[in-house]
PQR file with spaces between the fields and no chain letter, atoms N, CA, C, O and H, PARSE charges and radii, in Angstrom:
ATOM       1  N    UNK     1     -70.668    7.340   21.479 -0.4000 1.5000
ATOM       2  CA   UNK     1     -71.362    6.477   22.416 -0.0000 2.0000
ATOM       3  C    UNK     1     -70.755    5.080   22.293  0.5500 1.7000
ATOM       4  O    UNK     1     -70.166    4.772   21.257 -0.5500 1.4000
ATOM       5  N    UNK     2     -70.897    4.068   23.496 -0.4000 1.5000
ATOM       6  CA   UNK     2     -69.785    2.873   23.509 -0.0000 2.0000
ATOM       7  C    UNK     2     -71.028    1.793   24.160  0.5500 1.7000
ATOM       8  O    UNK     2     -72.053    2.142   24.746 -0.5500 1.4000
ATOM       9  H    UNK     2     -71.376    4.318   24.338  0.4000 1.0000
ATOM      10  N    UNK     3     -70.743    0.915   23.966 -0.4000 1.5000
ATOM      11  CA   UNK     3     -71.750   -0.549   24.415 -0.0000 2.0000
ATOM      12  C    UNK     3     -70.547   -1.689   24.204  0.5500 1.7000
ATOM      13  O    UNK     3     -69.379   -1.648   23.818 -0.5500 1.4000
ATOM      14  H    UNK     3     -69.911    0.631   23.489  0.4000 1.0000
ATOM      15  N    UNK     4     -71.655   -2.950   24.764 -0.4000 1.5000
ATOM      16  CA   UNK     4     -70.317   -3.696   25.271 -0.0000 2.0000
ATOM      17  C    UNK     4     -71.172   -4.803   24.328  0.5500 1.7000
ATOM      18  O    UNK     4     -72.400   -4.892   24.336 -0.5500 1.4000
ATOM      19  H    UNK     4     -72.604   -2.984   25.077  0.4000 1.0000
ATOM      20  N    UNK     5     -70.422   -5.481   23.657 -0.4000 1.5000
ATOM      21  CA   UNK     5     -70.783   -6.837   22.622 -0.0000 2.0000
ATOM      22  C    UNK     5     -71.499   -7.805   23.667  0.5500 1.7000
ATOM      23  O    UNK     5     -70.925   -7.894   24.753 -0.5500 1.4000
ATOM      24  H    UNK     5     -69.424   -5.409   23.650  0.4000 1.0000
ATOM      25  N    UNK     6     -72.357   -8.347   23.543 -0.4000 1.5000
ATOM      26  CA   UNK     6     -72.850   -9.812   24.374 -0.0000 2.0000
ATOM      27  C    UNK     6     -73.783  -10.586   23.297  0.5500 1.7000
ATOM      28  O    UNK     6     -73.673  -10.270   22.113 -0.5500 1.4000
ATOM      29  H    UNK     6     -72.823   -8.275   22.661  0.4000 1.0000
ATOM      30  N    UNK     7     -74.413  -11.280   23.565 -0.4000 1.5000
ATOM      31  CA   UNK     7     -74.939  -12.281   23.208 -0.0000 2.0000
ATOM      32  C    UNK     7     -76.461  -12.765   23.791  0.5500 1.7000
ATOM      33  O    UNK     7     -76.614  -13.110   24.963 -0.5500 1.4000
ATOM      34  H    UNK     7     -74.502  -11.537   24.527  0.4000 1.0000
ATOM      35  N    UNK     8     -77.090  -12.751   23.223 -0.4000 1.5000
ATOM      36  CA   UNK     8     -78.833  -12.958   23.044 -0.0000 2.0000
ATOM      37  C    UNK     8     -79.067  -14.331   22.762  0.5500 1.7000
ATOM      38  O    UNK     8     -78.131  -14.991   22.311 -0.5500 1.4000
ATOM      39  H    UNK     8     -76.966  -12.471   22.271  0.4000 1.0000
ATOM      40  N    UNK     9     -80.451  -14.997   23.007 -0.4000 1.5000
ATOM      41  CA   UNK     9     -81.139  -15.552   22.662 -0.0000 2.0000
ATOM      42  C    UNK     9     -80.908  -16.208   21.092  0.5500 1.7000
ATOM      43  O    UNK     9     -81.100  -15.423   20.164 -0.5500 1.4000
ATOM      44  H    UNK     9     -81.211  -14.460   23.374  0.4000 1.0000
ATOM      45  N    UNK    10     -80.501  -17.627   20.751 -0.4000 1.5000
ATOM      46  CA   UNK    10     -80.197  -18.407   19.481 -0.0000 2.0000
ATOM      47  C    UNK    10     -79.053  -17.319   19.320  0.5500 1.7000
ATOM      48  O    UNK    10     -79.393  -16.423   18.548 -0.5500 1.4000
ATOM      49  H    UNK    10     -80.346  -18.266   21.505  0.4000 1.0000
ATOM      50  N    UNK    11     -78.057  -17.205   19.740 -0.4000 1.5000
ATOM      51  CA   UNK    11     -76.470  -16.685   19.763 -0.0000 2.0000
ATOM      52  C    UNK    11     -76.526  -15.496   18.788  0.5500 1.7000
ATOM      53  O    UNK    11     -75.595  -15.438   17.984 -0.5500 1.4000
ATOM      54  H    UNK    11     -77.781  -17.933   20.367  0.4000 1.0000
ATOM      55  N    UNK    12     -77.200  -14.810   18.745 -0.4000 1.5000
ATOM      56  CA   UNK    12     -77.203  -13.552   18.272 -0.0000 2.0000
ATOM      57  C    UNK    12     -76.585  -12.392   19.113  0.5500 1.7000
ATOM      58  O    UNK    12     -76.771  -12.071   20.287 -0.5500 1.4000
ATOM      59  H    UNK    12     -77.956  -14.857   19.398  0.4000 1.0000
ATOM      60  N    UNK    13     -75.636  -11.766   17.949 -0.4000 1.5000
ATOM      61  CA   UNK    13     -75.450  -11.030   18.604 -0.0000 2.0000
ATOM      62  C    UNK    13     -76.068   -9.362   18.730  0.5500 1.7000
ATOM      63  O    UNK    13     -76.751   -8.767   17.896 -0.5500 1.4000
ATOM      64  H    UNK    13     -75.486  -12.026   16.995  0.4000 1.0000
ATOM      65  N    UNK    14     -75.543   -8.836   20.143 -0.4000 1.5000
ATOM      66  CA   UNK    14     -76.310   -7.936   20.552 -0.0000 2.0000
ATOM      67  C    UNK    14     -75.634   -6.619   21.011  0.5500 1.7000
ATOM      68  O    UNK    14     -74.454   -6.928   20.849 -0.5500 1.4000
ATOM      69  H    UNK    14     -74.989   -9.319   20.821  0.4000 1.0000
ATOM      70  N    UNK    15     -75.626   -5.525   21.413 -0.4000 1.5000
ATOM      71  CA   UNK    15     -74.935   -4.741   22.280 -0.0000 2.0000
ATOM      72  C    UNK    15     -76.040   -4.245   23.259  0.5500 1.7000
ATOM      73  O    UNK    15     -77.254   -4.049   23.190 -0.5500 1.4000
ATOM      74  H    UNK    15     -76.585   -5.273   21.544  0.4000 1.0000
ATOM      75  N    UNK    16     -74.740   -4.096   24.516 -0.4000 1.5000
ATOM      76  CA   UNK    16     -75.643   -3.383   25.636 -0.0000 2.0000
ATOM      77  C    UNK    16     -75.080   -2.375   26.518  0.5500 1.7000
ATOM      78  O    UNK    16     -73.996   -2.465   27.096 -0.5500 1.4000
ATOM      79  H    UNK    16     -73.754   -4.256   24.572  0.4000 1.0000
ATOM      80  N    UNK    17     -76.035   -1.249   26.586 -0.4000 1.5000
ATOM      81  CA   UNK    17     -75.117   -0.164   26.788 -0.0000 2.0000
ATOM      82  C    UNK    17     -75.165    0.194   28.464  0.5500 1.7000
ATOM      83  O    UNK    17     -75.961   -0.338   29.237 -0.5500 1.4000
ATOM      84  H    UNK    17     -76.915   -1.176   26.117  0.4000 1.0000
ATOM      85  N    UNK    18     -74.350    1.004   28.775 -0.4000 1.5000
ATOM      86  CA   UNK    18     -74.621    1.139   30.621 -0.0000 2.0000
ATOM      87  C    UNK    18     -75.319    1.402   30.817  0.5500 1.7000
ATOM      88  O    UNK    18     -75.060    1.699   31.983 -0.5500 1.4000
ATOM      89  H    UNK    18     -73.703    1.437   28.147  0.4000 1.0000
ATOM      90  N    UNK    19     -77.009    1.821   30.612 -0.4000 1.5000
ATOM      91  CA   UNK    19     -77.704    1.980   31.241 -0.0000 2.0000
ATOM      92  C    UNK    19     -78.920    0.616   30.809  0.5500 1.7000
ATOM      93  O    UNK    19     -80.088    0.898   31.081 -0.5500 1.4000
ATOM      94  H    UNK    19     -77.220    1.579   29.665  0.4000 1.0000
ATOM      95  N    UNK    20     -78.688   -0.694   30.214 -0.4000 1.5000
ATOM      96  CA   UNK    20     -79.079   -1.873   30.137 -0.0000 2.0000
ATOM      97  C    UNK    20     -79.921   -2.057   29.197  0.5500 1.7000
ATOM      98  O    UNK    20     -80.419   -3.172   29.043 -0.5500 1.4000
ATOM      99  H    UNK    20     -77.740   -0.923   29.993  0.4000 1.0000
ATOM     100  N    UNK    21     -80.258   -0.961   28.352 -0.4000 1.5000
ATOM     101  CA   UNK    21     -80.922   -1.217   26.848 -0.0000 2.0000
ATOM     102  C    UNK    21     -80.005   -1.709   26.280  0.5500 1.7000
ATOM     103  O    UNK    21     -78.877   -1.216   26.285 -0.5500 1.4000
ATOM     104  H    UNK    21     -79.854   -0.055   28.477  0.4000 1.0000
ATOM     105  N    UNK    22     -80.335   -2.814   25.664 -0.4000 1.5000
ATOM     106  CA   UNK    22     -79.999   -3.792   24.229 -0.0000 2.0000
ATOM     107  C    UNK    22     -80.122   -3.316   22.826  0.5500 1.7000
ATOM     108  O    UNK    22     -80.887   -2.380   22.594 -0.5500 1.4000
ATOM     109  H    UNK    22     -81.251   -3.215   25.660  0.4000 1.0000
ATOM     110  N    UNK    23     -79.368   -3.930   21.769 -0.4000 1.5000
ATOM     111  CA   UNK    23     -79.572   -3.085   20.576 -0.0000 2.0000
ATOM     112  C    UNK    23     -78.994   -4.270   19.987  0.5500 1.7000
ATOM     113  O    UNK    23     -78.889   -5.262   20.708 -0.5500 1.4000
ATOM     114  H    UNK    23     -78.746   -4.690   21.957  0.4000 1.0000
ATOM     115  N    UNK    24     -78.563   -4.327   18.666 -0.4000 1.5000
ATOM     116  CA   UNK    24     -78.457   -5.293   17.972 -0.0000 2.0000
ATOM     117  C    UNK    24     -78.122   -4.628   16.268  0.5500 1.7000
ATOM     118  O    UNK    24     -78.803   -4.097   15.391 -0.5500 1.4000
ATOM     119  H    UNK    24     -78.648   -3.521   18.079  0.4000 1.0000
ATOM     120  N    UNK    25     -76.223   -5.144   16.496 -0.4000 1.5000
ATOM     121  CA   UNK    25     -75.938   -4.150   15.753 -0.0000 2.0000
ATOM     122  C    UNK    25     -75.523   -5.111   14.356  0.5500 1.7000
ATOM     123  O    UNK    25     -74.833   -6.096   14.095 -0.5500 1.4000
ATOM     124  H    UNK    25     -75.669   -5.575   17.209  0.4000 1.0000
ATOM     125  N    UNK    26     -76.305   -4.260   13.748 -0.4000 1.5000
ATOM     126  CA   UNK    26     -76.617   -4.702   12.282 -0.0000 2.0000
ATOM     127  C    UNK    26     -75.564   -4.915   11.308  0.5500 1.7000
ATOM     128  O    UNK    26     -75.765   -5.654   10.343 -0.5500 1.4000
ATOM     129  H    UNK    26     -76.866   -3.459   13.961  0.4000 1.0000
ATOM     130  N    UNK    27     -74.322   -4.253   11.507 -0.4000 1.5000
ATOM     131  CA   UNK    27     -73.162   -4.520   10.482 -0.0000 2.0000
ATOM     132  C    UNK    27     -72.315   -5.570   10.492  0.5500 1.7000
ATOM     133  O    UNK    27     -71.609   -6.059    9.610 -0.5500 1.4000
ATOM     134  H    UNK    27     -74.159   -3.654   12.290  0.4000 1.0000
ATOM     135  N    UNK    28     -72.544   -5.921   11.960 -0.4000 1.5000
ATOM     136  CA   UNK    28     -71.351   -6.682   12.320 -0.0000 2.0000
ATOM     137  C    UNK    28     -71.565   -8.277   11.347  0.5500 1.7000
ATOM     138  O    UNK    28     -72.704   -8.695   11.137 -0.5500 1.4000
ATOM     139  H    UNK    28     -73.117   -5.524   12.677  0.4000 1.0000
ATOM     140  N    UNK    29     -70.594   -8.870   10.940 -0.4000 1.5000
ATOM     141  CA   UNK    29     -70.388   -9.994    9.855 -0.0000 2.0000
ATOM     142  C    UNK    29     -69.740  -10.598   10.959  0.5500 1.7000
ATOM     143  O    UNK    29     -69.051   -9.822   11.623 -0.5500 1.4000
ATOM     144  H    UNK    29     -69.669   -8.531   11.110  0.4000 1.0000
ATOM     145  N    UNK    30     -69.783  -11.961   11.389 -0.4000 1.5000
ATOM     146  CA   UNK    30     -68.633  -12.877   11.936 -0.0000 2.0000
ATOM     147  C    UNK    30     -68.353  -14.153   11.167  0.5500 1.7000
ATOM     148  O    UNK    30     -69.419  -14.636   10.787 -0.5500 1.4000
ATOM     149  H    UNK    30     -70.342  -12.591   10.851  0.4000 1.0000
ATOM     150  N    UNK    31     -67.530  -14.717   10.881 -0.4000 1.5000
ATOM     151  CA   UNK    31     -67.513  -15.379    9.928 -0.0000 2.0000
ATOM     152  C    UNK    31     -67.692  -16.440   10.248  0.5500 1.7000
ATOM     153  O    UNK    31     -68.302  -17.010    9.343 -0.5500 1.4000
ATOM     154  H    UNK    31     -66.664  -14.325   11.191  0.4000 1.0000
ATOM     155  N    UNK    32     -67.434  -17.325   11.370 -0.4000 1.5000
ATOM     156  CA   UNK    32     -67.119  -18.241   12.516 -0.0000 2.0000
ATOM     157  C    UNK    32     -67.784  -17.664   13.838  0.5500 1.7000
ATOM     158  O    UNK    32     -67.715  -16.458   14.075 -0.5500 1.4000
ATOM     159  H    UNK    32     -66.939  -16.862   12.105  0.4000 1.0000
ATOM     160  N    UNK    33     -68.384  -18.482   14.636 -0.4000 1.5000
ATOM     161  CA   UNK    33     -68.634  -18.756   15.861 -0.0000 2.0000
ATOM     162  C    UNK    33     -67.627  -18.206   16.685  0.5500 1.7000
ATOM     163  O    UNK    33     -67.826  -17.247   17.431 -0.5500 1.4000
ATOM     164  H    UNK    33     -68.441  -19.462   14.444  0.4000 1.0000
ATOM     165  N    UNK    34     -66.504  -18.819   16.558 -0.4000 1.5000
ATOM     166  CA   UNK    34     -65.023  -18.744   17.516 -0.0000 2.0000
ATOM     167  C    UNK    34     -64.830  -17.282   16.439  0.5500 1.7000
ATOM     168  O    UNK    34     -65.784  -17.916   15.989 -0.5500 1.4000
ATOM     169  H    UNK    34     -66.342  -19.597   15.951  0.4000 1.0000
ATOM     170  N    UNK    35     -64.699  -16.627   16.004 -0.4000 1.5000
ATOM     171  CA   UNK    35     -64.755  -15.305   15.704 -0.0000 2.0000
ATOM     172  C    UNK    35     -65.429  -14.578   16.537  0.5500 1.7000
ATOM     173  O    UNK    35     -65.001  -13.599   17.148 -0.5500 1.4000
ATOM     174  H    UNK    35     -63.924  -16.112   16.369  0.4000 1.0000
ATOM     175  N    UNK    36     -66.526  -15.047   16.585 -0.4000 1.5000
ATOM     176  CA   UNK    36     -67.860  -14.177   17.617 -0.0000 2.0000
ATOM     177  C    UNK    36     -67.055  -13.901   19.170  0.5500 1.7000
ATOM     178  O    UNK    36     -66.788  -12.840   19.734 -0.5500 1.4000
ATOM     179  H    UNK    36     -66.874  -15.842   16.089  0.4000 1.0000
ATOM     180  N    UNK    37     -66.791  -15.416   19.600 -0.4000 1.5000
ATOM     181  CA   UNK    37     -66.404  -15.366   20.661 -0.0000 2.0000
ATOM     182  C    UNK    37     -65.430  -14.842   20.871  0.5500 1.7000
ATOM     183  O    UNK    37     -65.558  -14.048   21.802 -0.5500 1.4000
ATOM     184  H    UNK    37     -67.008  -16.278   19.141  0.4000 1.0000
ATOM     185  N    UNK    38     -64.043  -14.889   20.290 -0.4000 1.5000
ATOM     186  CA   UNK    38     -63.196  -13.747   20.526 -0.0000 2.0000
ATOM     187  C    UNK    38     -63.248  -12.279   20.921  0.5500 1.7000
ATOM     188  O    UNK    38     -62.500  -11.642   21.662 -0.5500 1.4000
ATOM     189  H    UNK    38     -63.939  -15.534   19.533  0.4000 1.0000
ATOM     190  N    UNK    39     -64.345  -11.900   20.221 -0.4000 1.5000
ATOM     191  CA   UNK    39     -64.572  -10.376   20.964 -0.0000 2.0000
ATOM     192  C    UNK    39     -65.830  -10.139   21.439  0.5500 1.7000
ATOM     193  O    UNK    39     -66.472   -9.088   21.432 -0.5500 1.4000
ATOM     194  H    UNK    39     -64.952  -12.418   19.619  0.4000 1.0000
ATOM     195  N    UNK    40     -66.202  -11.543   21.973 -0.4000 1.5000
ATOM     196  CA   UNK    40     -67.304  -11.420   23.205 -0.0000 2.0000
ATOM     197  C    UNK    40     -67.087  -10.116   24.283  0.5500 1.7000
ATOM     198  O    UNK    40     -65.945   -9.792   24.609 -0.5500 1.4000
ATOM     199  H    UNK    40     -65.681  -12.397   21.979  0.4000 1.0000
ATOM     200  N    UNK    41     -67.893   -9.632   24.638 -0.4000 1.5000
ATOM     201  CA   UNK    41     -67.567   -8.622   25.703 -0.0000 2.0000
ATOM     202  C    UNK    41     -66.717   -7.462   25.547  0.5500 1.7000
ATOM     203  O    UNK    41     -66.176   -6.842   26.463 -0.5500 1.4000
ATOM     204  H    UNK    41     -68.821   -9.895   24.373  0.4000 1.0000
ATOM     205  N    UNK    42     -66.646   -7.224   24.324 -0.4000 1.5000
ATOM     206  CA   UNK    42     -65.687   -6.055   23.878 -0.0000 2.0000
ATOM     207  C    UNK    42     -66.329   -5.007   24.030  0.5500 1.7000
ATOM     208  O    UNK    42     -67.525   -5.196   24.250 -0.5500 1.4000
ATOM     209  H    UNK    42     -67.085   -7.727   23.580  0.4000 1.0000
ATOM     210  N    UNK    43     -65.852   -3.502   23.984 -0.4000 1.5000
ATOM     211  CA   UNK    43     -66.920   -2.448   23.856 -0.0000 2.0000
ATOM     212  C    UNK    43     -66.498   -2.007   22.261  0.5500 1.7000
ATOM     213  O    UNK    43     -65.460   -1.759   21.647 -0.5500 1.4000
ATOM     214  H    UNK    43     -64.880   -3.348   23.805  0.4000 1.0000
ATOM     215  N    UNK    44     -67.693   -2.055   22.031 -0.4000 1.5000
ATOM     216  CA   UNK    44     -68.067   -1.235   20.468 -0.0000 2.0000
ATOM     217  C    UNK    44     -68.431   -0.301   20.453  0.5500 1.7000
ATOM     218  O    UNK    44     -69.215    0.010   21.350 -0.5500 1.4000
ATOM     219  H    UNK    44     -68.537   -2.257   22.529  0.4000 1.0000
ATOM     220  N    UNK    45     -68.006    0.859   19.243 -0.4000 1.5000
ATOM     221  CA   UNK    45     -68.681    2.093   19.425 -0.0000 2.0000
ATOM     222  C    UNK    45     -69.745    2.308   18.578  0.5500 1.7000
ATOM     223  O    UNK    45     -69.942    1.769   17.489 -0.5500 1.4000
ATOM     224  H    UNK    45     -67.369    0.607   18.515  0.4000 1.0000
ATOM     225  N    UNK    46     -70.473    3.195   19.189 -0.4000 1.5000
ATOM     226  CA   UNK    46     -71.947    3.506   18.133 -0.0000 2.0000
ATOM     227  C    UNK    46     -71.511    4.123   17.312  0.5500 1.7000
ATOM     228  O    UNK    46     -70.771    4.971   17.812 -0.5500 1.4000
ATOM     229  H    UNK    46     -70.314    3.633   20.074  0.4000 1.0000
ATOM     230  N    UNK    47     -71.559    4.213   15.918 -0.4000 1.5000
ATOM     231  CA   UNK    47     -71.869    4.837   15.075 -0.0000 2.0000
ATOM     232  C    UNK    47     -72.952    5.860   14.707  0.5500 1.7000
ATOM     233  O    UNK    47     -72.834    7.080   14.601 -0.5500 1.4000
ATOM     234  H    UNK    47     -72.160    3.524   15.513  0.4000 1.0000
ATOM     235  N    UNK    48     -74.180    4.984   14.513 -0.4000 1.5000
ATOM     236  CA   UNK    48     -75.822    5.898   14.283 -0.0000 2.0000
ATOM     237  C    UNK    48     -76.484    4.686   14.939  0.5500 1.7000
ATOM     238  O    UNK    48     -76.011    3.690   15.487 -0.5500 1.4000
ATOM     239  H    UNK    48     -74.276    3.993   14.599  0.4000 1.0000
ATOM     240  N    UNK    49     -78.004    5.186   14.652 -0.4000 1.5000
ATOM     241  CA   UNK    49     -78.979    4.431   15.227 -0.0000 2.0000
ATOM     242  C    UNK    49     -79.689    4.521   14.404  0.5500 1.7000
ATOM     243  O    UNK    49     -80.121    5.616   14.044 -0.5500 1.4000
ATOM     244  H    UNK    49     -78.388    5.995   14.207  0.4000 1.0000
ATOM     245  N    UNK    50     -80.213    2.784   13.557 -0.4000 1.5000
ATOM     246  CA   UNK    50     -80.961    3.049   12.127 -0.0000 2.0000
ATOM     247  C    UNK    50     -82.365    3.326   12.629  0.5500 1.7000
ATOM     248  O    UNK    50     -83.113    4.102   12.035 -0.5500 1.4000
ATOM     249  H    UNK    50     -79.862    1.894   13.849  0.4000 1.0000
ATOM     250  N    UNK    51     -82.775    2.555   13.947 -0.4000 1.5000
ATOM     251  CA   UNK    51     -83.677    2.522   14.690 -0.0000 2.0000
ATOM     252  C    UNK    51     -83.978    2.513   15.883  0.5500 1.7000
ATOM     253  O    UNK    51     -83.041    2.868   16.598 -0.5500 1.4000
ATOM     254  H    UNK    51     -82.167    1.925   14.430  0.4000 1.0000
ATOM     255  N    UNK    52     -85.206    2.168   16.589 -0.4000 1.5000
ATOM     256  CA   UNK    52     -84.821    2.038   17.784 -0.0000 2.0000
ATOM     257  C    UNK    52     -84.088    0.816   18.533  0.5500 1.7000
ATOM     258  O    UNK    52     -83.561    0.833   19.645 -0.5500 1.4000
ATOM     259  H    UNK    52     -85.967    1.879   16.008  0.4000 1.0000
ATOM     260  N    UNK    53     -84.188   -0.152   17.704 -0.4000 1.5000
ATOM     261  CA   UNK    53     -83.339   -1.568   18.292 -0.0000 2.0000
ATOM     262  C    UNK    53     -81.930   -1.519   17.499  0.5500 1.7000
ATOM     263  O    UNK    53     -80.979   -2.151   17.960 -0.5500 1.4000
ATOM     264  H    UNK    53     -84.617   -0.166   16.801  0.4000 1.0000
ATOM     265  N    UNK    54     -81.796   -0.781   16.324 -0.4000 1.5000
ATOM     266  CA   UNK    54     -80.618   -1.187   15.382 -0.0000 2.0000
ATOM     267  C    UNK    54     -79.529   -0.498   15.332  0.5500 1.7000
ATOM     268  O    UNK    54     -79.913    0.599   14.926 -0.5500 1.4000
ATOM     269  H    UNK    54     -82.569   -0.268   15.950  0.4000 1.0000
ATOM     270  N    UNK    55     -78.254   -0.438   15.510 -0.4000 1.5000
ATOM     271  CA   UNK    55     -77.414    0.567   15.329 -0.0000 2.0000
ATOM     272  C    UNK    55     -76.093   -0.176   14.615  0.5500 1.7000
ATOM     273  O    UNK    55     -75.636   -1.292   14.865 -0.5500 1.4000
ATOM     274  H    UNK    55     -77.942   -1.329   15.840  0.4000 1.0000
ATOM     275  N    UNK    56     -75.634    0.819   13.640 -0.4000 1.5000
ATOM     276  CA   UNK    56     -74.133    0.290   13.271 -0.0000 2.0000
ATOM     277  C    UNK    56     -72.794    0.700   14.342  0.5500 1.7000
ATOM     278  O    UNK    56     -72.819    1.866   14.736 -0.5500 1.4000
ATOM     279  H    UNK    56     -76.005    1.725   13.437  0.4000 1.0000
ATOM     280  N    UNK    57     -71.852   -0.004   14.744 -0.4000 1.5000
ATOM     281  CA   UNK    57     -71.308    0.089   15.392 -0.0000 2.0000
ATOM     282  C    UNK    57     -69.451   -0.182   14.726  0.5500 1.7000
ATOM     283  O    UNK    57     -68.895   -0.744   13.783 -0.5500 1.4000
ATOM     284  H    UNK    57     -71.832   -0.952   14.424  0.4000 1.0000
ATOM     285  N    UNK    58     -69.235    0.304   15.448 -0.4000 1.5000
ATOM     286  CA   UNK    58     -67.224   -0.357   14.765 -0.0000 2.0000
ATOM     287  C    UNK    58     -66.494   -1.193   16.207  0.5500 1.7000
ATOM     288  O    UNK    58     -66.763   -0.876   17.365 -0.5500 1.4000
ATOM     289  H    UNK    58     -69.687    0.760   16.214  0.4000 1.0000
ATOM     290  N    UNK    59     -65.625   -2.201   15.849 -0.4000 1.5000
ATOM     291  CA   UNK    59     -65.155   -2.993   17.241 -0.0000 2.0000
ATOM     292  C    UNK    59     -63.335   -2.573   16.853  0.5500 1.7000
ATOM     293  O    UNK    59     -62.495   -3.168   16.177 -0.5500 1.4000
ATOM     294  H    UNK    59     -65.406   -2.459   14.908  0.4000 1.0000
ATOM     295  N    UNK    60     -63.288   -1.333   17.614 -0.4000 1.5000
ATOM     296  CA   UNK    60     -61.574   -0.929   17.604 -0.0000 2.0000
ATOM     297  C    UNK    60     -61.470   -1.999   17.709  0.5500 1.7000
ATOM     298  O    UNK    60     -62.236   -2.872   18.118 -0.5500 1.4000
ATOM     299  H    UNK    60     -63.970   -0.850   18.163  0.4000 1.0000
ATOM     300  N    UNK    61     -59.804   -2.011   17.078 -0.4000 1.5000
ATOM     301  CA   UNK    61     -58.774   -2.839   17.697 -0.0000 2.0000
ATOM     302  C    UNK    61     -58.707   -4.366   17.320  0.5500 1.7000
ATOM     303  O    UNK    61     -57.790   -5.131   17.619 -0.5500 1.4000
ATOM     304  H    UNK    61     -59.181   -1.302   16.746  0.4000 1.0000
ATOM     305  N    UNK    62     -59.995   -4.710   16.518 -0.4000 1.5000
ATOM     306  CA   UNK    62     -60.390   -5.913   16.155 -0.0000 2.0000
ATOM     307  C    UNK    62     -59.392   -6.364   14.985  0.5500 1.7000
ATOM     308  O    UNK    62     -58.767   -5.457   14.435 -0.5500 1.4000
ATOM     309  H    UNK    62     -60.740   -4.089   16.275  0.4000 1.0000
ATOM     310  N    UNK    63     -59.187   -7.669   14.557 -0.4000 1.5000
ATOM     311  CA   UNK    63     -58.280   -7.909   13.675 -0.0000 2.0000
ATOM     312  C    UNK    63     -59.142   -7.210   11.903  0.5500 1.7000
ATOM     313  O    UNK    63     -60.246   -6.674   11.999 -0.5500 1.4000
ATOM     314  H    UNK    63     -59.695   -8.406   15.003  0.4000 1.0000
ATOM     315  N    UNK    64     -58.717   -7.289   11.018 -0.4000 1.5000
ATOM     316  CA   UNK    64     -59.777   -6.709    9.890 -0.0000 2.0000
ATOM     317  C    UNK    64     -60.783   -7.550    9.624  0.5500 1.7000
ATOM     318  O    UNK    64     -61.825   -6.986    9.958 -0.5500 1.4000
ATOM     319  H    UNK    64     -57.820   -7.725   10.941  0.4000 1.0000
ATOM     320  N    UNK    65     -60.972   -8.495    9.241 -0.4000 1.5000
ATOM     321  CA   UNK    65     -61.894   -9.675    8.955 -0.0000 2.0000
ATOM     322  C    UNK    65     -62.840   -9.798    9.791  0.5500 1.7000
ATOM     323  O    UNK    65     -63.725  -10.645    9.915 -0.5500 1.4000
ATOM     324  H    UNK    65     -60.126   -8.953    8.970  0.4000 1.0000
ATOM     325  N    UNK    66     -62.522   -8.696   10.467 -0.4000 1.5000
ATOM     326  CA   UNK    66     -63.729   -9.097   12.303 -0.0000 2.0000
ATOM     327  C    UNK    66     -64.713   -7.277   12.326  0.5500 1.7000
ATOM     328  O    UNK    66     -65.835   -6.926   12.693 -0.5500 1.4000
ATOM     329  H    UNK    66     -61.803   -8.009   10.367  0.4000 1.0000
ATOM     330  N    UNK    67     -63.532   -6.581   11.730 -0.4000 1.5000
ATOM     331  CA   UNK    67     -64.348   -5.323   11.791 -0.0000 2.0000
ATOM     332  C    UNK    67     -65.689   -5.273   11.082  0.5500 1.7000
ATOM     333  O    UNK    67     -66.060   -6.218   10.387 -0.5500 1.4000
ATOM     334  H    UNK    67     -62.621   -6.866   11.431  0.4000 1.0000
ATOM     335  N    UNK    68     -66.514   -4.032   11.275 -0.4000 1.5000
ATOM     336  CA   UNK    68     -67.571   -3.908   10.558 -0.0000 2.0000
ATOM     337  C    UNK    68     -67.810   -3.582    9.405  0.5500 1.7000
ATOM     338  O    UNK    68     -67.104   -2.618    9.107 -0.5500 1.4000
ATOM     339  H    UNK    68     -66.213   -3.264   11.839  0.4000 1.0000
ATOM     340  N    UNK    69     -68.581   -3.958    8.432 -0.4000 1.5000
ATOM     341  CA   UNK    69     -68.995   -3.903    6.773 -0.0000 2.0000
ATOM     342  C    UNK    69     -70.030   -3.134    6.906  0.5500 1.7000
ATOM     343  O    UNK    69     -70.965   -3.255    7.697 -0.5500 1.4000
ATOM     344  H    UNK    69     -69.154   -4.741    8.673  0.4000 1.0000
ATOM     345  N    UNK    70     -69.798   -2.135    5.914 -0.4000 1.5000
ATOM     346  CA   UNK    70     -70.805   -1.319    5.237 -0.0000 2.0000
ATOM     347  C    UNK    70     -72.020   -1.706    5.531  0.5500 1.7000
ATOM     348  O    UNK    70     -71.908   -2.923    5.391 -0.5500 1.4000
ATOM     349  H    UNK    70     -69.038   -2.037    5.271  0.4000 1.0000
ATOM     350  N    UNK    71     -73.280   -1.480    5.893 -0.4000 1.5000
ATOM     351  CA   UNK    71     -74.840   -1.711    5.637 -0.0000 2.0000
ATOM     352  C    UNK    71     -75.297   -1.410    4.591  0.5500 1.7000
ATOM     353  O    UNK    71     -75.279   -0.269    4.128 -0.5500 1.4000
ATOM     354  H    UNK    71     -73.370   -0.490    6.007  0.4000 1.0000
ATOM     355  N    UNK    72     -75.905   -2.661    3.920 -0.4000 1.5000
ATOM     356  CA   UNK    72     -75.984   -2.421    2.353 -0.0000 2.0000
ATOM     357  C    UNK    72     -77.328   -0.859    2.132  0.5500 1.7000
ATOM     358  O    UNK    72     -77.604   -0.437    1.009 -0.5500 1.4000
ATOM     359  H    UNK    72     -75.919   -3.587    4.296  0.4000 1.0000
């Protein structure tokens, strides 16, 4: 399953998938702002769904420092 990176309310980030549910994916680390924004609007893939709002996701193609970390 695939969703597209955007951005929420106090710059959080979020994913949203084609049919317009939001989720808010829990692994993602950005280290920087201008990190965030670089792969604004990217599509990420789902991984699982810890819940109903939460899912871990991976951002292909991303440089490493940008990919996703383990959920503790």
């Amino acid at each position: 399953m695939h969703a597209i990176l955007t951005e929420g309310r106090g710059h959080r980030p979020l994913i949203r998938f084609d049919d317009g549910r939001v989720g808010i994916p829990v692994n993602l680390h950005f280290l920087s702002r201008h990190d965030f924004l670089s792969v604004l609007g990217r599509q990420v893939e789902v991984v699982s769904r810890l819940s109903d709002l939460h899912y871990t996701v991976r951002l292909p193609g991303a440089p490493e420092h940008l990919q996703s970390h383990p959920s503790a």
